[in-house]
N, C-alpha and C positions, 0 to 999 in steps of 0.2 A: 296765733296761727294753729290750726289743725293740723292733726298729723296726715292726711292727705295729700292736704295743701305744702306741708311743708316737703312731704316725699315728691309731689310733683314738681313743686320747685328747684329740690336737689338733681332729679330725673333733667329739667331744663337747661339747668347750667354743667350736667357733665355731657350732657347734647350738645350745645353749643360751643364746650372747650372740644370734643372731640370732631364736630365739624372746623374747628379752625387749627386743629392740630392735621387733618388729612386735606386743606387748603394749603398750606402751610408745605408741607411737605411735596405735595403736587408743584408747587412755586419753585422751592430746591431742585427737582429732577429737571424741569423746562432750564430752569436757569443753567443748569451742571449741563445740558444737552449744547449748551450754544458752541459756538467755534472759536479755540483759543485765543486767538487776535481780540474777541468781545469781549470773553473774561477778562483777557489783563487791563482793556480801556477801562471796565468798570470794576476791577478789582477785588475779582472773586479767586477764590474766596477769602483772601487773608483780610479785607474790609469788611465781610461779611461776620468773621469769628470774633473778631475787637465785636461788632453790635451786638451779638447772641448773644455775649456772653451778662448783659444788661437785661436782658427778659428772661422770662420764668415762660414756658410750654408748657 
């Protein structure tokens, strides 16, 4: 691999982790915006903090 090649492929993949770190976080605010009665059905966020804590961002 050339160092072009390999710069634009480092360029791609910290693109694509920074797009799915600002999805990601867009998802958190929608979901924190709902009305408490929906959080506690779906168990935010204490069901939410047990999974996070399983992936890397």
């Amino acid at each position: 691999m050339t160092f072009p090649a390999s710069l634009f492929d480092a360029w791609r993949t910290y693109s694509r982790q920074r797009q799915e770190r600002r999805i990601h976080r867009q998802t958190i605010n929608a979901v924190s915006d709902l009305p408490t009665h929906i959080l506690k059905d779906i168990g935010w966020p204490g069901a939410y903090e047990r999974q996070r804590k399983y992936h890397q961002w």
